[in-house]
N, C-alpha and C positions, 0 to 999 in steps of 0.2 A: 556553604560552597554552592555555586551557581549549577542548573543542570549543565550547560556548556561547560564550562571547567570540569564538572566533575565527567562529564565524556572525555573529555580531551586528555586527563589525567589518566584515566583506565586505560587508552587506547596506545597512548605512551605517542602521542601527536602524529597518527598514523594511520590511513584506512585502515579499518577494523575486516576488509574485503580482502584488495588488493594490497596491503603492505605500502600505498602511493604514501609521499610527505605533501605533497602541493596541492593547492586549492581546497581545503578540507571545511567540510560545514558539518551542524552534528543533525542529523537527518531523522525524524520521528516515524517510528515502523507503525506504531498505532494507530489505528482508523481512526482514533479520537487524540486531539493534541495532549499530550501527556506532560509530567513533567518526573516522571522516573526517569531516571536513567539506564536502567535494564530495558525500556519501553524506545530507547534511541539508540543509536551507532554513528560512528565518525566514518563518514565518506570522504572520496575525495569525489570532485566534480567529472570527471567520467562516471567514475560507477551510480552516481547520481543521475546523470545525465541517459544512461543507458536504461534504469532503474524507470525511470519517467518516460522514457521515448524507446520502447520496443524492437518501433522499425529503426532506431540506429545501434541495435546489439552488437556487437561485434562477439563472437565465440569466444576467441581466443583469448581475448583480456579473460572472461570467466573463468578460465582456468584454476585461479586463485582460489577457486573453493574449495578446491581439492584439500584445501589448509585452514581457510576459515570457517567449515562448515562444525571443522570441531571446538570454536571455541567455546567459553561458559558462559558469553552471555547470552540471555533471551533472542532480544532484541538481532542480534548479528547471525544465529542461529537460522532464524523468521525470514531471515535477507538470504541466506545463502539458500533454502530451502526451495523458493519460490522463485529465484532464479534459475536452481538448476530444475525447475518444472517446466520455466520456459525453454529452456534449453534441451529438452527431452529429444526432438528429432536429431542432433546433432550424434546421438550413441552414447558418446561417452558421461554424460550425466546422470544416464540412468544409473550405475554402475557405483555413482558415490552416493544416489538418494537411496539405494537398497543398503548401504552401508551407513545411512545416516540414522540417527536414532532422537527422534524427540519426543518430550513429556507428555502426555494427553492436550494436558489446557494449552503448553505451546503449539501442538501440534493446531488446536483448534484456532488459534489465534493466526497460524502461517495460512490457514484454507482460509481466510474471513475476506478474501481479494477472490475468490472464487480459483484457485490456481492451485492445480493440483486433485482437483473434484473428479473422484472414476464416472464414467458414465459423458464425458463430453463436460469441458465445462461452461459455466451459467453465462453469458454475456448479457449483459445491462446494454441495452441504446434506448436513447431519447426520441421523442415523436419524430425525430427529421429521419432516425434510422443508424444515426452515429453512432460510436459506442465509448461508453462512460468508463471512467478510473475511478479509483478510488481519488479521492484528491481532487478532483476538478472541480471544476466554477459550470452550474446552471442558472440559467433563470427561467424561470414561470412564465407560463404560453396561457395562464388561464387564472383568474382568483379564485383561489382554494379554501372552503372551509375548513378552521381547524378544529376536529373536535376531540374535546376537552380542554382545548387553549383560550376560548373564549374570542376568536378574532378571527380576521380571514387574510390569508396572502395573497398580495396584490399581484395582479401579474405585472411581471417586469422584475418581480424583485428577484435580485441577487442570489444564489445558495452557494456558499464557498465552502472550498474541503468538504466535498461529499464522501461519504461511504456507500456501499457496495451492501445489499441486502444478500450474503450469499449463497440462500437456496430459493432468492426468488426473484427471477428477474426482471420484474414489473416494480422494483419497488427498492431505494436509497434513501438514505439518513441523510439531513444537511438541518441545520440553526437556521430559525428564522425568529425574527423579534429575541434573540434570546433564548427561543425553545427549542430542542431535539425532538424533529417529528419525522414521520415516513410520508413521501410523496410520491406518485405513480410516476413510471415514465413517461408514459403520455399526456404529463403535463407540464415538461420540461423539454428543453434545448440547451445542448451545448456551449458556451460560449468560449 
C-alpha cells in the first residue's frame, strides 16, 4: 500500500486537524521527506495553507485541537503541538498545551521548527534579513566549499526543503548534489 493511501485510509478521508472532507493532500510533518506514514497527516488545504503562511492564521478554525491534539498518531500530535505554540498569545491554547502530553523523542521532534523553545525562540534569516521556514527554497549568494563532499557549491544554486538547525540560528540543512550538508546563513537568500 502506497504512503498516500495508507494516510488516507487511517484518517478515514478526513483532516486529521479539522475533521474538513475537501481539498485533502497528505502533508509530511518531517523536516526530512519521509515515507512513514506516522511521519504524515491528511490535511485539508486551509490547515495547510494556515500551517505554511502564519500571517494568514485565523484562531478560530484552530479550535479543532482541542480534539486532534489527542489523537495516536505521531505525526498529527507534532501538528497540533506547534500550532497551539503559535497560537499561545491568543489564551486559550495554553490551557490545552499544559493538558497535552507527548513522548520524549516526539516531543523533540515537534521543537525541530524551533517552536515552542523557553527562552525566546531561535529565528533563522538569510543575509538579506528575511526569515526562513523550515520547507523553503534558498539559493547560494557565494560558492561554498564542501568539506568532506569533495566539491564546491556553486552560487546560484538551488537548496529546496530546507530544515531549520534548531539551537542554531546561523545554520540550516538543504541537499546539494545529492548530499545533506549545513550551510551558514549568510550565505544564502530567500527565494
Amino acid at each position: 500500500m502506497s504512503l498516500i493511501n495508507e494516510v488516507q485510509d487511517r484518517s478515514g478521508n478526513q483532516c486529521e486537524l479539522c475533521a474538513a472532507t475537501d481539498n485533502l493532500t497528505v502533508y509530511n510533518v518531517a523536516l526530512i521527506q519521509s515515507k512513514n506514514a506516522d511521519e504524515s497527516a491528511n490535511i485539508c488545504g486551509t490547515c495547510k495553507d494556515q500551517i505554511e503562511n502564519p500571517d494568514k492564521m485565523d484562531p478560530n478554525h484552530w479550535r479543532c485541537l482541542n480534539d486532534s491534539m489527542w489523537s495516536e498518531v505521531p505525526a498529527v500530535k507534532v501538528l497540533a503541538w506547534r500550532m497551539l505554540n503559535r497560537l499561545k498569545a491568543e489564551g486559550w491554547p495554553v490551557d490545552l498545551l499544559e493538558m497535552m502530553y507527548l513522548e520524549d523523542d516526539v516531543l523533540k521532534w515537534a521543537r525541530e521548527t524551533g517552536e515552542g523553545n523557553e527562552g525566546g525562540d531561535i529565528v533563522h534569516k538569510d543575509s538579506n534579513g528575511a526569515t526562513l521556514s523550515s520547507g523553503d527554497t534558498v539559493v547560494l549568494i557565494k560558492d561554498l566549499n564542501v568539506k568532506g563532499g569533495g566539491f564546491t557549491a556553486k552560487r546560484g544554486t538551488a537548496v529546496r526543503n530546507i530544515s531549520l538547525v534548531h539551537d542554531n540560528p546561523e545554520h540550516i540543512e538543504g541537499r546539494v548534489e545529492g548530499q545533506q550538508i549545513v550551510i551558514l546563513t549568510q550565505y544564502v537568500k530567500k527565494s
